[in-house]
MIVEXDO-627072 format. One record per residue (C-alpha): residue number from 1; residue in one letter; x, y, z. Coordinates in nm, 3 decimals. Each point is the difference from the previous one (the first is absolute). Example, Ala and Ser with C-alpha at 12.3 -4.5 7.8 and 13.67 -1.06 7.14 Angstrom:
! residues 2
R   num   residuo        c1        c2        c3
R     1         A     1.230    -0.450     0.780
R     2         S     0.137     0.344    -0.066
This chain:
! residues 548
R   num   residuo        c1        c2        c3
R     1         X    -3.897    -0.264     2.151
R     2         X    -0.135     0.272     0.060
R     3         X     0.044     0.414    -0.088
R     4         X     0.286     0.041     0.255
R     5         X     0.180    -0.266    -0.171
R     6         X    -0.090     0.110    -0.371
R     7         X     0.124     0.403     0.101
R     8         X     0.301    -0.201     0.115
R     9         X     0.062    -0.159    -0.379
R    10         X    -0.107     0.259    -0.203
R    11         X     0.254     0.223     0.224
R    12         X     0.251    -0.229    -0.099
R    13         X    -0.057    -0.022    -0.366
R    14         X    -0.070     0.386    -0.065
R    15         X     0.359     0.052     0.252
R    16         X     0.214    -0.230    -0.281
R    17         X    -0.179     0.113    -0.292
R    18         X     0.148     0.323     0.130
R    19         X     0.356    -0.116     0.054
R    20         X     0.001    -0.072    -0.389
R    21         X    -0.075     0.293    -0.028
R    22         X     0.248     0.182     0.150
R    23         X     0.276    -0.221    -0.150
R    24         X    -0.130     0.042    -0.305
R    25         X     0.292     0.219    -0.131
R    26         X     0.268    -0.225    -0.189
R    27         X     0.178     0.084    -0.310
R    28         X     0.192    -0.266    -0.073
R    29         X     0.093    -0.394     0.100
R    30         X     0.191     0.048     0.305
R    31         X    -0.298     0.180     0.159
R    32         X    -0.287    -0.215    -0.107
R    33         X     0.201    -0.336     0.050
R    34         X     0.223     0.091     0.216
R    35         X    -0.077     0.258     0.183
R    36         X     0.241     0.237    -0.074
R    37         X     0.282    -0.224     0.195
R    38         X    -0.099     0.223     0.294
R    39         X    -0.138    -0.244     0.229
R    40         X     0.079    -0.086     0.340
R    41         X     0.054    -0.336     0.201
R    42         X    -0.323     0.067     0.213
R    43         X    -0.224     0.004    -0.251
R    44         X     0.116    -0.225    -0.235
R    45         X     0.070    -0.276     0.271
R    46         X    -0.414     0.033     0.087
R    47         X    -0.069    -0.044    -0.390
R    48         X     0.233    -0.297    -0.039
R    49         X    -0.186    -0.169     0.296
R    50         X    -0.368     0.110    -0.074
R    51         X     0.069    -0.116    -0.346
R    52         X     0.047    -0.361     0.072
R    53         X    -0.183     0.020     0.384
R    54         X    -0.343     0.070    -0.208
R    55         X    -0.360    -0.074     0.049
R    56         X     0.142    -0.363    -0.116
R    57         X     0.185    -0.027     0.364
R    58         X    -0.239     0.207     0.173
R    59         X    -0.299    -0.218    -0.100
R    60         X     0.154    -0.318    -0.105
R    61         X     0.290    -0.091     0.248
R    62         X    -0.228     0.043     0.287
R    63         X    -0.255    -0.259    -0.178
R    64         X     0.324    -0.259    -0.065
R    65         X     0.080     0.030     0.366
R    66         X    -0.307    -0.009     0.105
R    67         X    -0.232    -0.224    -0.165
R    68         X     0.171    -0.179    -0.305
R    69         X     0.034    -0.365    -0.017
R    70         X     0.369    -0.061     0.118
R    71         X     0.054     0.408     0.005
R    72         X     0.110     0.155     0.362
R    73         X     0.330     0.176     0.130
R    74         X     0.222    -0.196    -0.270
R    75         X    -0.113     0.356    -0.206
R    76         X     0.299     0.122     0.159
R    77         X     0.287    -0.188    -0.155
R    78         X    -0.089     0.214    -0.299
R    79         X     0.231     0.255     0.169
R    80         X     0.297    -0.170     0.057
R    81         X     0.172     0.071    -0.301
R    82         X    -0.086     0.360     0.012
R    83         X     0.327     0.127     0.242
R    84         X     0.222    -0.254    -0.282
R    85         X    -0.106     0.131    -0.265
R    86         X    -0.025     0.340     0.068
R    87         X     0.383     0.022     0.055
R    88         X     0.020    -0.194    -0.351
R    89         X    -0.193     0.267    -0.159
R    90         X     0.249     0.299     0.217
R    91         X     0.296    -0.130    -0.127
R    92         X    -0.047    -0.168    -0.340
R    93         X    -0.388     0.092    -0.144
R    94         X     0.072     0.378     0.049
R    95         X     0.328     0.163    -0.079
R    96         X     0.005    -0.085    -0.364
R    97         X    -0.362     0.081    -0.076
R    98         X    -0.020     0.305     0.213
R    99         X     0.278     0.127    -0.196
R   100         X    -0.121    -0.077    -0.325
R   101         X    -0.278     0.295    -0.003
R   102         X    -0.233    -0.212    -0.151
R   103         X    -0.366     0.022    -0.001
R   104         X    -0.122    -0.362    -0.059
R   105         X     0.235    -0.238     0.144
R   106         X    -0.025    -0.232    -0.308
R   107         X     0.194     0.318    -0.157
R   108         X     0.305    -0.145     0.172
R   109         X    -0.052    -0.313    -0.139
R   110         X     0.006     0.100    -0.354
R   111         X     0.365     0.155     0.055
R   112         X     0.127    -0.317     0.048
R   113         X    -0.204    -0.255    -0.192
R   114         X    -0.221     0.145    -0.243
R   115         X    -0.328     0.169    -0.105
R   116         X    -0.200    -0.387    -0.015
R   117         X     0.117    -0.069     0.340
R   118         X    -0.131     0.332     0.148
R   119         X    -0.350    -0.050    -0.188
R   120         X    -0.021    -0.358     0.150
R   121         X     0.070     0.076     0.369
R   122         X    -0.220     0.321    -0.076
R   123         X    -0.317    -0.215    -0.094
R   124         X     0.104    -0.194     0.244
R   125         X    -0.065     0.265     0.306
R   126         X    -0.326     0.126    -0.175
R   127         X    -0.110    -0.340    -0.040
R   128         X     0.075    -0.107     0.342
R   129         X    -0.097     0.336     0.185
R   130         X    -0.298     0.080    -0.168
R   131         X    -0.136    -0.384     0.098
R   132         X     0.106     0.032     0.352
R   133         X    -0.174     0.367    -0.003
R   134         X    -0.298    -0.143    -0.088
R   135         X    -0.001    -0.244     0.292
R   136         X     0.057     0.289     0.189
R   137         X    -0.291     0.201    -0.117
R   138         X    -0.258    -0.327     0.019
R   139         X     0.110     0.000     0.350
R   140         X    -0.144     0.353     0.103
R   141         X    -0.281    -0.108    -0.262
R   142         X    -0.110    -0.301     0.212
R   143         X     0.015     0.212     0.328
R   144         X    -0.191     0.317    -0.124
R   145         X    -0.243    -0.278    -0.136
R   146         X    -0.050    -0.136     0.297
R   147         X    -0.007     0.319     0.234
R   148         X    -0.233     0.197    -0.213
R   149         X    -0.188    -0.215    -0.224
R   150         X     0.119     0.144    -0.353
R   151         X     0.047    -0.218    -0.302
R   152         X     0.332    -0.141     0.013
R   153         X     0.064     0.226    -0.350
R   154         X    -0.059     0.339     0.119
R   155         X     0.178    -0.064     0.325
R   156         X     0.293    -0.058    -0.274
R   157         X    -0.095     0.286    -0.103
R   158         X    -0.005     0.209     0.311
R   159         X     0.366    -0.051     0.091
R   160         X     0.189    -0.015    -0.368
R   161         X    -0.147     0.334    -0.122
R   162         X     0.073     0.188     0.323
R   163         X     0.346    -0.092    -0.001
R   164         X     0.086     0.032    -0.361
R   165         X    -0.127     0.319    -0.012
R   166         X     0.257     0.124     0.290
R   167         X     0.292    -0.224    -0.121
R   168         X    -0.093     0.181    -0.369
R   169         X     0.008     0.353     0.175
R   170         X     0.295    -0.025     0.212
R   171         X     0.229    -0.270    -0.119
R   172         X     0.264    -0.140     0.268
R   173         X    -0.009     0.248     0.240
R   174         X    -0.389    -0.029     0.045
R   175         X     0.077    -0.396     0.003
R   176         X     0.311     0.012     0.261
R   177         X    -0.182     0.263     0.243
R   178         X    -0.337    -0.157    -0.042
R   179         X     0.148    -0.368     0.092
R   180         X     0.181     0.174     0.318
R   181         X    -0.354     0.147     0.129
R   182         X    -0.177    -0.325    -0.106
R   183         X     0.286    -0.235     0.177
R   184         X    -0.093     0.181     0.336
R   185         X    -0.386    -0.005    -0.096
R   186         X     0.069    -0.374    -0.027
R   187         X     0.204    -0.068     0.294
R   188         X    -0.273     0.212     0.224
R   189         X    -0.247    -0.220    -0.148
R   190         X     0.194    -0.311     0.138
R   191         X     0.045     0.144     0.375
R   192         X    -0.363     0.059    -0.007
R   193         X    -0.103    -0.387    -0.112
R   194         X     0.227    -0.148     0.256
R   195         X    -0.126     0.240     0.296
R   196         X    -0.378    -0.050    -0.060
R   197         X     0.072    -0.402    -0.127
R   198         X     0.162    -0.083     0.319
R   199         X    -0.236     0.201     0.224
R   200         X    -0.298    -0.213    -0.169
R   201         X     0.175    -0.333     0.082
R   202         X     0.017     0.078     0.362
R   203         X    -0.384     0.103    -0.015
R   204         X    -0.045    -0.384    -0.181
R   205         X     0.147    -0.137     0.293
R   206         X     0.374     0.011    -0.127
R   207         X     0.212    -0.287    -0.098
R   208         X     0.013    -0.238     0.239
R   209         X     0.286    -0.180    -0.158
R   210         X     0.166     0.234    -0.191
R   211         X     0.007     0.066    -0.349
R   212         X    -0.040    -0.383    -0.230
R   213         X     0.356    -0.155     0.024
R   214         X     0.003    -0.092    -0.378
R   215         X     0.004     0.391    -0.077
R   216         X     0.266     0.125     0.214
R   217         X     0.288    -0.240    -0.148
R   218         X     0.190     0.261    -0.230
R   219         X     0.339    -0.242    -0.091
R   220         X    -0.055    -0.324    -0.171
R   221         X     0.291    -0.192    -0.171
R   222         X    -0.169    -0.125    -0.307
R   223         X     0.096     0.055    -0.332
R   224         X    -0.294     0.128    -0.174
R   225         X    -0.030    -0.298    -0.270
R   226         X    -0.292    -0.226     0.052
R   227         X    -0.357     0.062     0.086
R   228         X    -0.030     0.181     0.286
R   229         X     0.358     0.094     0.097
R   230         X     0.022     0.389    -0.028
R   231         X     0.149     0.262     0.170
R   232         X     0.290    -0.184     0.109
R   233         X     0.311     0.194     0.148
R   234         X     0.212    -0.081    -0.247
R   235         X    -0.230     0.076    -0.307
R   236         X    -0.085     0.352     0.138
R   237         X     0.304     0.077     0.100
R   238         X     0.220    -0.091    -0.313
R   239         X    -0.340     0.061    -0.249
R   240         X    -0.076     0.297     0.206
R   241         X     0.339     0.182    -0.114
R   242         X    -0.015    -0.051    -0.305
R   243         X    -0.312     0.134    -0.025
R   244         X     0.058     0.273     0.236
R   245         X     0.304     0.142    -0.212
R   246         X    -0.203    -0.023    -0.327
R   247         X    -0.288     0.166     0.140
R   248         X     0.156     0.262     0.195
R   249         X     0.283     0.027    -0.251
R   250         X    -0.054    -0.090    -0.346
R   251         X    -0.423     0.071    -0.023
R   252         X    -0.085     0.350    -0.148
R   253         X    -0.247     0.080     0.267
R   254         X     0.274    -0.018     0.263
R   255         X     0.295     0.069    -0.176
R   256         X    -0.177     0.316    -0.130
R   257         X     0.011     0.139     0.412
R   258         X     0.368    -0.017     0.028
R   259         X     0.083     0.156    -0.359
R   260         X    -0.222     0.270     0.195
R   261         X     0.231     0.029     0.271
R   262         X     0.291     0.314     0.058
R   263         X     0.233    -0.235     0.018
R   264         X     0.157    -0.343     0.095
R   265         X    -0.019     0.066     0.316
R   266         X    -0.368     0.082     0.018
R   267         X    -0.020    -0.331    -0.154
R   268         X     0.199    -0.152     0.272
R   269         X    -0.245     0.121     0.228
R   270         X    -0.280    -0.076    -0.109
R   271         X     0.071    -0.352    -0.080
R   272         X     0.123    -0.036     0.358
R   273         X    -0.309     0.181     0.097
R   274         X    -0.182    -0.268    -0.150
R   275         X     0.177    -0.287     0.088
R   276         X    -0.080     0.118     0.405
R   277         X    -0.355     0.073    -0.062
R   278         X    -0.171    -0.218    -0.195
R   279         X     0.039    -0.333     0.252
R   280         X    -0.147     0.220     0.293
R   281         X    -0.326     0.155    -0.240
R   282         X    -0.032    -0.395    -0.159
R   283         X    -0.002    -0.129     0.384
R   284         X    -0.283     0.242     0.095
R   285         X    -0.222    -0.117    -0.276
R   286         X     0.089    -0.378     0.091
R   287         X    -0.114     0.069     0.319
R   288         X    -0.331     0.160    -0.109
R   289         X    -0.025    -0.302    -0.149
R   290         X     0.011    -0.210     0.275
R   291         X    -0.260     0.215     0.186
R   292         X    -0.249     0.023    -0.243
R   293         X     0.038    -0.383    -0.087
R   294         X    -0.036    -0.043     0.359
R   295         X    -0.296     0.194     0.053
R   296         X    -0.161    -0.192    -0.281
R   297         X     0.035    -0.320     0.134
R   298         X    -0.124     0.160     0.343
R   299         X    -0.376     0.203    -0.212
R   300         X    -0.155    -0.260    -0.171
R   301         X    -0.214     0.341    -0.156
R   302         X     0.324     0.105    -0.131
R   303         X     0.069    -0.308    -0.157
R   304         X    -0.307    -0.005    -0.110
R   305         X    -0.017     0.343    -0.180
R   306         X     0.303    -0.140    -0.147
R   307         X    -0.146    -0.247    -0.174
R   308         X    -0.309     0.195    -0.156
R   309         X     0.178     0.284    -0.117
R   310         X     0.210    -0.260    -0.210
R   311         X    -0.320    -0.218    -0.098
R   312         X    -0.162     0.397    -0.061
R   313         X     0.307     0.053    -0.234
R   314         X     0.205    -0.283    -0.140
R   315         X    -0.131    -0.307    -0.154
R   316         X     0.061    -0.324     0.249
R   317         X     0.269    -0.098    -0.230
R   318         X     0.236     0.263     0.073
R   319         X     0.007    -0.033     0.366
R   320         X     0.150    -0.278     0.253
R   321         X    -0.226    -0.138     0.244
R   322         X    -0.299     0.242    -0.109
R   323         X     0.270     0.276     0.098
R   324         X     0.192     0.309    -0.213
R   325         X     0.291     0.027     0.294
R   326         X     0.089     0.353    -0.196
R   327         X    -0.339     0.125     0.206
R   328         X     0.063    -0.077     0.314
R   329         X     0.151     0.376     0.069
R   330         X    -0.244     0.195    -0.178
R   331         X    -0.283    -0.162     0.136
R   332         X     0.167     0.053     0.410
R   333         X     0.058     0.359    -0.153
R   334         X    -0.407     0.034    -0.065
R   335         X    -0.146    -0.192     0.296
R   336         X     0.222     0.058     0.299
R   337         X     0.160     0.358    -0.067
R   338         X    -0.198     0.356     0.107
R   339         X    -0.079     0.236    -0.293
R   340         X     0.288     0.235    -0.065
R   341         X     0.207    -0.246     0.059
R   342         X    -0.160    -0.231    -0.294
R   343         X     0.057     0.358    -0.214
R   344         X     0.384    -0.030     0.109
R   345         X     0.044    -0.376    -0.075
R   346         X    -0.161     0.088    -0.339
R   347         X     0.244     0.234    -0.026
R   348         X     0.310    -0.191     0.079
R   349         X    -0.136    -0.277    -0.280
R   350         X    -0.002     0.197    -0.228
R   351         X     0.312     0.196     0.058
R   352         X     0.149    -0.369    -0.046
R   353         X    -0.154    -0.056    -0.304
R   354         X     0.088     0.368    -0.157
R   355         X     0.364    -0.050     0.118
R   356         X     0.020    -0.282    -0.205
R   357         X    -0.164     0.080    -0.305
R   358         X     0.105     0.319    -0.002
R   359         X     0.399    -0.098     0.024
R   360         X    -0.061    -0.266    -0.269
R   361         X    -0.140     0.244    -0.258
R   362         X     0.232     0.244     0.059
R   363         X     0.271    -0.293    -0.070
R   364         X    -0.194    -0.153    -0.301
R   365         X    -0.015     0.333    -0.169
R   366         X     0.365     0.102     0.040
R   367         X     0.093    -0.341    -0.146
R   368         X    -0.224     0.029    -0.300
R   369         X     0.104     0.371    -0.066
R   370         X     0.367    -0.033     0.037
R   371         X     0.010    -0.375    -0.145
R   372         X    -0.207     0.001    -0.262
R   373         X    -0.045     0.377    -0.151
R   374         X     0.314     0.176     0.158
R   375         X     0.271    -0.234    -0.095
R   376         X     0.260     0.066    -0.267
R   377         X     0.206     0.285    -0.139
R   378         X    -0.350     0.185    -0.020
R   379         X    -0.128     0.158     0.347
R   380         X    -0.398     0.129     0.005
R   381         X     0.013     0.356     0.097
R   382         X    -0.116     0.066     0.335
R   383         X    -0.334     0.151    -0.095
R   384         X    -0.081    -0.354    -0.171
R   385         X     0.231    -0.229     0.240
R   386         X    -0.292     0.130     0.266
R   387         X    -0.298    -0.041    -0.238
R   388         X     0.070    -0.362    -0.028
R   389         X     0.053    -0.072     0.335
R   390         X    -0.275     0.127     0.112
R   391         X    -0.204    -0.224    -0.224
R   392         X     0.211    -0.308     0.118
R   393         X    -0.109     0.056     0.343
R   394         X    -0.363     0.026    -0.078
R   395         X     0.099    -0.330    -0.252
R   396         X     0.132    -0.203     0.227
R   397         X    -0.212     0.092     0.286
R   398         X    -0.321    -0.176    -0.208
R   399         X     0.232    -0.281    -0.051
R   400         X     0.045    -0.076     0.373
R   401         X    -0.359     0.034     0.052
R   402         X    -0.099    -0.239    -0.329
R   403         X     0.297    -0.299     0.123
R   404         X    -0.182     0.061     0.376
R   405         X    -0.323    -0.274    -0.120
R   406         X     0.260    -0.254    -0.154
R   407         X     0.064    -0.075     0.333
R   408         X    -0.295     0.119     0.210
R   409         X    -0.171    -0.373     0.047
R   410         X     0.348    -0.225     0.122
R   411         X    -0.075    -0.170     0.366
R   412         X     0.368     0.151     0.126
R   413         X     0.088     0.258     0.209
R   414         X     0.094     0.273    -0.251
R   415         X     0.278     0.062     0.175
R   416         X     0.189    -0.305    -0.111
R   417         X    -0.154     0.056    -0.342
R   418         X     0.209     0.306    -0.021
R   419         X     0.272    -0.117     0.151
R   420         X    -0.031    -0.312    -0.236
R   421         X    -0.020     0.198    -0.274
R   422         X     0.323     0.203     0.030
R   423         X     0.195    -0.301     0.064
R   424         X    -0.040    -0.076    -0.322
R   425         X     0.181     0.241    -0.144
R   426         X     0.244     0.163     0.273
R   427         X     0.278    -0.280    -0.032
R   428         X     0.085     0.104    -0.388
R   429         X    -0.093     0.372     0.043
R   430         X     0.292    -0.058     0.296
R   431         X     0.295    -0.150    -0.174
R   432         X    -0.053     0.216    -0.356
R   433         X     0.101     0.319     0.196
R   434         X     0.279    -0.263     0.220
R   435         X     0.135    -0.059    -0.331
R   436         X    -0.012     0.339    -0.130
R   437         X     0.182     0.136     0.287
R   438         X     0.297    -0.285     0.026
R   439         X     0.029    -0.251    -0.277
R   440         X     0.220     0.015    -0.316
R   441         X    -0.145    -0.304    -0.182
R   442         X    -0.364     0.017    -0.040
R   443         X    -0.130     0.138    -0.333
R   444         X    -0.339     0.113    -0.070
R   445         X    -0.095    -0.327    -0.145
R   446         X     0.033    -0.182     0.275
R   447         X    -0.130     0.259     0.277
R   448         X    -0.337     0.030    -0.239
R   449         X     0.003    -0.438     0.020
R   450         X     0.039     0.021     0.373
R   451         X    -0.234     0.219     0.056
R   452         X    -0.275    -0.134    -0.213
R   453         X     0.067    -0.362     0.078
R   454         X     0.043     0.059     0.412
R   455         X    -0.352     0.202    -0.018
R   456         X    -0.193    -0.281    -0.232
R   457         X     0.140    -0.310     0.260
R   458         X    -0.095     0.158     0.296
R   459         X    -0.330     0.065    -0.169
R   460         X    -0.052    -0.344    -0.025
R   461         X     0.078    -0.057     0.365
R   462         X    -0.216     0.269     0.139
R   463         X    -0.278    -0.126     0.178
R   464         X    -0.200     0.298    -0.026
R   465         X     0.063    -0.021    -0.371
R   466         X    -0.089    -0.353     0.010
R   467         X    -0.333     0.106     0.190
R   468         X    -0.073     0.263    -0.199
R   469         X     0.037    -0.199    -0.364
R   470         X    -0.101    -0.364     0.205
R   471         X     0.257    -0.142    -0.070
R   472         X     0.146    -0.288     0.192
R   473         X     0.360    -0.117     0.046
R   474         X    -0.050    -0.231     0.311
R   475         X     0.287     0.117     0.129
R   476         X     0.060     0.332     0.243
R   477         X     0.290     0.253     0.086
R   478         X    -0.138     0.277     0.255
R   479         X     0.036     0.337    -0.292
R   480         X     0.277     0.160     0.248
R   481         X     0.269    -0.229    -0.168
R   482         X    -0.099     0.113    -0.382
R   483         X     0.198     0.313     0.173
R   484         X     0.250    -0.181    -0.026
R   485         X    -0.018    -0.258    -0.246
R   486         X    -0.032     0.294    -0.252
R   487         X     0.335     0.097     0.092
R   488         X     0.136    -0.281    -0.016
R   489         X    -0.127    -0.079    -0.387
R   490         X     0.033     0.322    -0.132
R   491         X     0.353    -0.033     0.092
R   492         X     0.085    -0.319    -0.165
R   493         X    -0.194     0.048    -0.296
R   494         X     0.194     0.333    -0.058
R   495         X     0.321    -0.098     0.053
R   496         X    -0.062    -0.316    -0.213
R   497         X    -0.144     0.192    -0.249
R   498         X     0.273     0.258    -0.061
R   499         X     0.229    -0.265    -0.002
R   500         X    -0.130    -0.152    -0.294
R   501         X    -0.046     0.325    -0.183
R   502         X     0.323     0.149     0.098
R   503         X     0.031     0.210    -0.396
R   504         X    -0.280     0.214     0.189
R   505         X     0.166     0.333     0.189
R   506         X     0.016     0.065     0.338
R   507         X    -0.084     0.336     0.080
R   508         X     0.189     0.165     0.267
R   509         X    -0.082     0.307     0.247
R   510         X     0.296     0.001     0.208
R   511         X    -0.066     0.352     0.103
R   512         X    -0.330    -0.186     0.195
R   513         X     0.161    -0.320     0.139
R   514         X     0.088     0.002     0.361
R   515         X     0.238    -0.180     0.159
R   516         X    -0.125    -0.060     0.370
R   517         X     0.329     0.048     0.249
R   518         X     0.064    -0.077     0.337
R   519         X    -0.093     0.327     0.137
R   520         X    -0.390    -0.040    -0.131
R   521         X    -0.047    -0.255     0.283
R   522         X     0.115     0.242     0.267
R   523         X    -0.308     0.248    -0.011
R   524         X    -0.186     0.026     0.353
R   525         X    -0.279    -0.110    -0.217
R   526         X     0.123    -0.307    -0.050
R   527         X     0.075    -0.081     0.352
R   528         X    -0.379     0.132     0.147
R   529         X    -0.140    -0.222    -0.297
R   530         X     0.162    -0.352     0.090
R   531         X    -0.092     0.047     0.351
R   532         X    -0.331     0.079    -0.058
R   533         X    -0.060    -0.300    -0.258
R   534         X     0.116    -0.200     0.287
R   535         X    -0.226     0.143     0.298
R   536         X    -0.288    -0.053    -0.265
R   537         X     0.091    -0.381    -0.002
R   538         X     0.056    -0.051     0.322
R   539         X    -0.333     0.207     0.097
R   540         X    -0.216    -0.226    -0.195
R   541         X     0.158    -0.302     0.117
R   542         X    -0.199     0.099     0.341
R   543         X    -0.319     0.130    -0.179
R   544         X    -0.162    -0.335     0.124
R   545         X     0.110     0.101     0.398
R   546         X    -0.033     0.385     0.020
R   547         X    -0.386    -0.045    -0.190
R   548         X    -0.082    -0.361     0.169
């Protein structure tokens, strides 16, 4: 790097610090959580999809496509539950919590079940968000590492305290606009990796076959139990929704942008919005993928550079084959791209990264404040409700970057540690808020058992988990299906539960509950979803012949 591409960072950072700035004015909850329920579909569609299409996909899905063991173009079954269950979320996820005029969603969930359950799925989030944060955030550590030879704590530094400051400063409207700007920063970036990637393959001679068979197959019919067998259809597609409509639905961080919205129909939009865009911005980064994997098998230098900026940086255990995968885009970034355009790249990385973090502190802090100190008959006063706030961003924002070395040395791409991680916990998180909307029989006894016991089995079953604590079961389920499997138990166990303490009340909220009718399936939403979800399937079914 050189100055050109510095002026271009520095630009960047002193242009967002100023954005904070000049959001900085918010009085009360609804503007510095919410945003004053003023925004529109545009911009909060961009934050919903730079918030989850981070530096994680931008560095990391190319690197699983490109280079992992077993990775390639099966990276795209990932988004065939998207269309499903964003017309889940439409029609049953959003009318009764939109409504509600909550703040935290786990609000709701104390109306119907009671002030334990809420604290539970509460801890739950933070727990679960804050470790998947810090995945995030040892992800842009690892690349600013490797790009510009800083200790891999201050370049944890470097990011965190930039955007904490401006998420501190201008609450959700800073976060919402910022993500918009950063999601086209980010996309740029992409266009640029796949122009200059392909043009160097054709100076290497091009591919004289065609891209590696193995990594164009996207559909595979097993069922993800087994060594080995992951990323089957069926597994992503059924563990996929579930996991879709918890994360999109029932997590804070996302649920937070359509409490933001004017209205349902914003909401409407936006989710539809999101359910067209995301397969076309995930196949662009696939494809980089392929190209850059491609021209690494064709520049034996650029393998090799590779290799010593991982032996330079990570100890031999914590890379395959004498190779950190997570590199491979960073390192084409640095060695193939002119300055200026190195400056912009840095640039989109990071606006990944501070999309991210800044979304999840924003989330964490609204959470703690309205779960833990504004609950009850009591309400802080505005003057205090913003004092404490702004201390839970800043408090949470060190947690993210402290839970980013727990997992800073695993051999995995840390995309599916993320991933991994949240599928954990999305299942339970899913059918407490199912339950609160529709059922008449489940007590807070048994919610707070299904929730706790769901969580601690999939635990077990986790491989990351296992990895992490070394702990082995000799037996494997591909982490998509705890999606599901987490469901599945926290539904029994809560039903079975209250059934055996039925002298415990069941709260009611009938003013809440929904009843979903006929008519809810007829939205032109609907219709553009379902075809789309199948054009997706039947698109990837050819992957192997249209990139062959």
């Amino acid at each position: 790097m050189n100055w050109l591409d510095y002026s271009i960072i520095i630009f960047y950072i002193v242009f967002f610090l100023g954005m904070g700035f000049f959001f900085k004015d918010n009085k009360d909850s609804k503007d510095y959580f919410l945003g004053g329920k003023s925004l529109g579909w545009f911009p909060l569609s961009l934050s919903t999809m730079a918030t989850q299409l981070s530096a994680i996909s931008f560095i990391s899905a190319p690197a699983f496509v490109g280079l992992k063991l077993n990775g390639g173009m099966k990276w795209l079954t990932f988004e065939f539950a998207v269309p499903l269950a964003m017309i889940f979320i439409m029609i049953v996820i959003v009318p009764p919590l939109f409504r509600s005029g909550v703040v935290s969603i786990y609000e709701f969930v104390e109306k119907r079940f009671s002030t334990s359950t809420r604290l539970i799925l509460s801890i739950v989030f933070q727990i679960s968000r804050a470790l998947g944060t810090g995945v995030m955030v040892y992800t842009i550590a690892i690349i600013l590492q490797a790009v510009l030879d800083i200790d891999f704590v201050y370049t944890i530094l470097i990011i965190s305290v930039i955007t904490i400051i401006y998420s501190w400063q201008g609450g959700m409207k800073a976060v919402v606009w910022g993500d918009a700007i950063q999601m086209i920063i980010l996309f740029t970036g992409l266009i640029i990796c796949v122009y200059f990637g392909w043009n160097l393959v054709q100076e290497h001679g091009g591919l004289a076959n065609g891209f590696p068979p193995e990594r164009l197959q996207v559909i595979d019919y097993n069922l993800g139990i087994g060594k080995g067998n992951e990323y089957g259809f069926w597994p992503m597609l059924i563990g996929g929704f579930f996991l879709y409509v918890s994360y999109y639905g029932c997590d804070q961080t996302q649920a937070q942008r359509l409490l933001s919205a004017k209205n349902e129909k914003t909401i409407r939009t936006l989710l539809l919005a999101n359910g067209l865009l995301r397969f076309p911005v995930v196949l662009v980064y696939c494809t980089m993928g392929l190209i850059i994997g491609g021209l690494v098998m064709l520049a034996p230098d650029f393998l090799a550079e590779i290799a010593s900026t991982t032996q330079k940086h990570f100890p031999e255990e914590f890379a395959t084959n004498g190779i950190k995968v997570d590199l491979m885009v960073p390192v084409f970034i640095m060695k193939y791209l002119p300055h200026g355009l190195i400056g912009i790249l840095m640039v989109g990385i990071l606006s990944a990264a501070m999309s991210s973090l800044s979304s999840t502190v924003n989330s964490l802090s609204a959470v703690t404040v309205e779960d833990f100190f504004n609950r009850g008959e009591k309400k802080l006063s505005p003057k205090k409700y913003m004092a404490i706030s702004k201390a839970s961003v800043v408090f949470w924002g060190g947690i993210c970057m402290a839970s980013a070395f727990l997992f800073g040395g695993s051999k995995s791409a840390v995309i599916e540690i993320i991933n991994a991680i949240g599928s954990v916990f999305y299942g339970p998180v899913l059918v407490t808020f199912l339950l609160a909307f529709f059922s008449k029989k489940v007590n807070h006894i048994g919610m707070n058992a299904g929730i706790i016991v769901a969580v601690l089995v999939n635990l077990i079953f986790s491989k990351t988990m296992q990895e992490i604590f070394h702990i082995d079961l000799g037996f494997e389920i591909f982490w998509i299906w705890l999606n599901f499997t987490g469901v599945i138990l926290s539904l029994v166990i809560a039903y079975t539960v209250s059934a055996l303490t039925k002298n415990v009340e069941v709260k009611s909220i009938s003013n809440f509950n929904v009843s979903i009718k006929k008519s809810d399936f007829m939205i032109k939403e609907v219709y553009i979803l379902v075809a789309f979800f199948i054009a997706i399937v039947i698109f990837s079914y050819f992957v192997p012949t249209i990139f062959g």
